[in-house]
N, C-alpha and C positions, 0 to 999 in steps of 0.2 A: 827855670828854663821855660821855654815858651813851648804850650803844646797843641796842637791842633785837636781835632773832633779825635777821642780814644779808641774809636771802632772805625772801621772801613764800608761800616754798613751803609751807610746815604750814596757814598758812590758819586757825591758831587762836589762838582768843581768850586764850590761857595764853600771853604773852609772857616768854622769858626774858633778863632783864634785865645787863646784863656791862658795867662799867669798862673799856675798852679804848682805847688811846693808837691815833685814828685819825681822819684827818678827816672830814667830815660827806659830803665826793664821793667819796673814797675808800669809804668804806661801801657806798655806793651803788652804786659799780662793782663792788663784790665781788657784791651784792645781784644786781645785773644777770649775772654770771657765773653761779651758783649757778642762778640763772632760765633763764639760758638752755641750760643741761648738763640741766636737767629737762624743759624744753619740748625739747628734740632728742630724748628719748626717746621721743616718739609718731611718730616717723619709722620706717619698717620697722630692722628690727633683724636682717636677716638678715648670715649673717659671707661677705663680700667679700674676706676676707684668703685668704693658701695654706695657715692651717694650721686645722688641729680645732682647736675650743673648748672648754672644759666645758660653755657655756651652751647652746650648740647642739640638746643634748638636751631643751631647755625646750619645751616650747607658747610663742608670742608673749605673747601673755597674761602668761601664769607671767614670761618673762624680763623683760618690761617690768615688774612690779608687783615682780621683785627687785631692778633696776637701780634702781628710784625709790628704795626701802628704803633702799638704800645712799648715795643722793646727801644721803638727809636726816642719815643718820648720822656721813656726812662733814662737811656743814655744822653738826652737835652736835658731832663733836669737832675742829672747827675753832676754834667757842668757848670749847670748854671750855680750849684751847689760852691763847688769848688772855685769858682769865680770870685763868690761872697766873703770866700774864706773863716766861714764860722767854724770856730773851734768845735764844736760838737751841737748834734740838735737834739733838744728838748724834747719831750713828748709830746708837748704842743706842736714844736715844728714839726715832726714826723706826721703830725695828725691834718697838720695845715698842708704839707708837700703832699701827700696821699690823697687829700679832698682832690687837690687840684688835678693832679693826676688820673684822677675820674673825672672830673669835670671838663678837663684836655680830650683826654679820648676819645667823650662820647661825643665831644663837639667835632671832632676829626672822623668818627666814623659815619657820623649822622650828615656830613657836609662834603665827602665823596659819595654818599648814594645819592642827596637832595643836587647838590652843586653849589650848596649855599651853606654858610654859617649858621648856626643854632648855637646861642650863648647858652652857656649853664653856669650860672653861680653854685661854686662850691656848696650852699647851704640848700639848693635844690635838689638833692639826695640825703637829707636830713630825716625823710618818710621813709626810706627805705632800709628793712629790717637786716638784709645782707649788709649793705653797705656801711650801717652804724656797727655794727659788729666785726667788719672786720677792719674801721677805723679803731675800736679797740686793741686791735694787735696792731696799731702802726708804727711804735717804737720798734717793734721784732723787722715789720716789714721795711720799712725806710731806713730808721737808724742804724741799726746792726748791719742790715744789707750793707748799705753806702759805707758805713767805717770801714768795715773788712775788704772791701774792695780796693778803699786805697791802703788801709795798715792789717794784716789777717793776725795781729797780736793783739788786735783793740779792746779798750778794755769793757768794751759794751757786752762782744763776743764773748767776752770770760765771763763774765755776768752771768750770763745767759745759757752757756754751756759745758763752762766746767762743773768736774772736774771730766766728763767724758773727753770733751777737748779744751786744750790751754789754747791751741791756734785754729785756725780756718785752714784748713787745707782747700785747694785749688775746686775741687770737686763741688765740697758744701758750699762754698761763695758764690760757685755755678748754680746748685739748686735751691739756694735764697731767692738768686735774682730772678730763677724759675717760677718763684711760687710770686716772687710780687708781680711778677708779669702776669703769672693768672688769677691772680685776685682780682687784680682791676680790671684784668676780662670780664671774671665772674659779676662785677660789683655796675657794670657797665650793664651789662644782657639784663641783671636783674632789674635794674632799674627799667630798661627800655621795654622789656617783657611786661613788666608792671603798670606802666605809663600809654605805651603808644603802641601797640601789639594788636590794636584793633584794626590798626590802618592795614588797607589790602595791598597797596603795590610793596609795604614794606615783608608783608607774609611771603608772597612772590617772589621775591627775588633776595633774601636773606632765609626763610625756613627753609627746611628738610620737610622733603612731601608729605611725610607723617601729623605734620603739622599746619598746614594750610585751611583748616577747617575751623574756626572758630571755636567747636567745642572743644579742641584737642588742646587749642590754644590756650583755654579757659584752665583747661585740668593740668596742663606743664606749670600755669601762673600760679596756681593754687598750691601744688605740690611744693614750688620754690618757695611760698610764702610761710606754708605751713613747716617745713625744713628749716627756712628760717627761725623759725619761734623756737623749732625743737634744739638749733645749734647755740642760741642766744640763751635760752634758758637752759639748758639741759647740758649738753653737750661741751660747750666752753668751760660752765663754771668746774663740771666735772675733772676736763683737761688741765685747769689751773689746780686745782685739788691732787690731782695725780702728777705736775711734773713734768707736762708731753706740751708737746706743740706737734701740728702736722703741717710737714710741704707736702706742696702738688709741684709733681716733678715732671717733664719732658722725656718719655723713654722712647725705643726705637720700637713697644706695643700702642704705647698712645698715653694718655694721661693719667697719673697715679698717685697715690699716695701715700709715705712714709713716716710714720710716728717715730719722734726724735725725743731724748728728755730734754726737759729745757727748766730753768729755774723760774719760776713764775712767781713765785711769794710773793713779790712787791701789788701783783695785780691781783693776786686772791686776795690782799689783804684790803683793796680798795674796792674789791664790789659788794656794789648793792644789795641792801637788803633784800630785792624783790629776786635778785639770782644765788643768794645763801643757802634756800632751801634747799636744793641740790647735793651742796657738800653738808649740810645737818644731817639729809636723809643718806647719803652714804657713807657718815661718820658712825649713825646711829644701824646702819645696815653691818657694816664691819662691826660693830659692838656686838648686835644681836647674832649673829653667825660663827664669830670665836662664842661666846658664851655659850650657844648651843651644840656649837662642836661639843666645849668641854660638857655640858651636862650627860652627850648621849656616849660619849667617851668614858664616862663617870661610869654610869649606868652598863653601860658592858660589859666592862670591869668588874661591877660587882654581879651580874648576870652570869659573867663568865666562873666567878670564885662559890658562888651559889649554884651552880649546875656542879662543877670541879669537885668541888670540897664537900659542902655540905650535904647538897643533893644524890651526889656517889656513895658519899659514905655512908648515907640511908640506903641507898642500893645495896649496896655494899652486905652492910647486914640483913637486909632482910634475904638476899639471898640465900648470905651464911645458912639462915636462919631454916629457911627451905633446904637445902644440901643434910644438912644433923637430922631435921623431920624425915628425911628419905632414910637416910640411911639406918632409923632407928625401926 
């Protein structure tokens, strides 16, 4: 069947028209997802999670008019997906569809403030330590996202999530397409924070007054850079060690985040040696911490049977032994 744009979001009369192998409810439910990832966006938007964001830097304003940017862009190259009719994407492609996807946005947010186009080759965010990192997750972010959206039994989703869940339910599909929409928020700020944050009409009319000041500007850059290094070495490899993935979710407090398990083996088994250390040193922390449970456990034990036994029954007698001396 023939279906037009799957959301109502653009509101324009320029329909784009796609051959797509889907039913007429199923449309609709995508329709309905899409809809409602963009009406949560006038919800406050402030970040509720424990760590810095890039966005955080934004005026509300500014982050809500980038965040919507991006929902619509996602839902463009969700079609244009479905158009191509590739049976499933690679991890290459997720990694390729995701560059571009930063590289769309920032060129879209940077060409409503300027009035002019700003190209960015996908491979011009290759420097930055956010955005190589969370090209690592882009099989989770693109793939899974996109399958479950048109099929919520896919077999990407079971991969990845069973046995907590065999299907997607309605919810979780909403707060995938949640966290890829803030990703490439975050992967966008970071980049432009890192890059061009020096320019003064973009401080003006994109920060939060807390941030207008060059040194403040310096210390948020820094702080993202250095969180960077800590999420890329420390923190990821960890998460793939333990099982977890986290979204960042849209609530009606502001932005948050919830740790899911998720099967990760395929990628702990493929990182680097220079992010190993991490799961050595928490292989070898669990080693050392049962072992010394058991030793001080041990030790108790016999502290406890040497006080009890041995050490009473010394008691024991010499008291006897006082008690007969009185008495005689």
């Amino acid at each position: 069947m023939e279906v037009a744009s799957f959301s109502l979001l653009k509101g324009n009369p320029i329909l784009v028209m796609q051959k797509v192998l889907v039913s007429t409810e199923r449309a609709e439910q995508i329709s309905e997802l899409f809809l409602n990832v963009f009406n949560k966006l006038n919800c406050p938007l402030d970040n509720q999670t424990r760590r810095l964001l890039p966005t955080d830097i934004l005026r509300y304003k500014v982050k809500r008019k980038l965040l919507k940017s991006v929902v619509l862009l996602v839902e463009q190259k969700f079609l244009e997906i479905l158009a191509s009719k590739k049976p499933f994407l690679t991890k290459k492609d997720s990694e390729t569809i995701f560059r571009d996807l930063v590289a769309q946005s920032s060129e879209l947010f940077l060409a409503e403030f300027y009035g002019t186009s700003f190209p960015f080759p996908p491979e011009t965010f290759s420097n930055s330590l956010y955005f190589e990192t969370a090209v690592n997750d882009s099989d989770v972010l693109i793939s899974t996202t996109f399958s479950v959206l048109l099929d919520p039994y896919a077999k990407t989703f079971k991969i990845l999530f069973a046995p907590i869940y065999q299907s997607a339910p309605d919810f979780l599909i909403e707060y995938l397409l949640q966290n890829l929409v803030i990703e490439i928020t975050n992967c966008v700020m970071s980049f432009l924070v890192e890059k061009i944050s020096f320019i003064s009409d973009i401080r003006q009319n994109w920060y939060k007054s807390t941030y207008l000041s060059v040194r403040n500007i310096e210390r948020f850059k820094n702080e993202i850079i250095w969180q960077a290094y800590t999420t890329a070495y420390v923190e990821r490899p960890k998460k793939l060690y333990n099982s977890e993935y986290t979204l960042f979710l849209i609530t009606e407090r502001g932005i948050q985040a919830q740790i899911l398990y998720a099967n990760r083996l395929p990628e702990l088994l493929s990182l680097n040696n220079k992010f190993l250390w991490v799961v050595n040193y928490t292989e070898f922390q669990d080693f050392t911490v049962l072992k010394t449970k058991e030793i001080i456990s041990t030790l108790s034990r016999g502290a406890n049977y040497f006080l009890t036994s041995i050490l009473g029954n010394v008691i024991g007698l010499v008291w006897k032994g006082i008690l007969e001396g009185i008495k005689r």
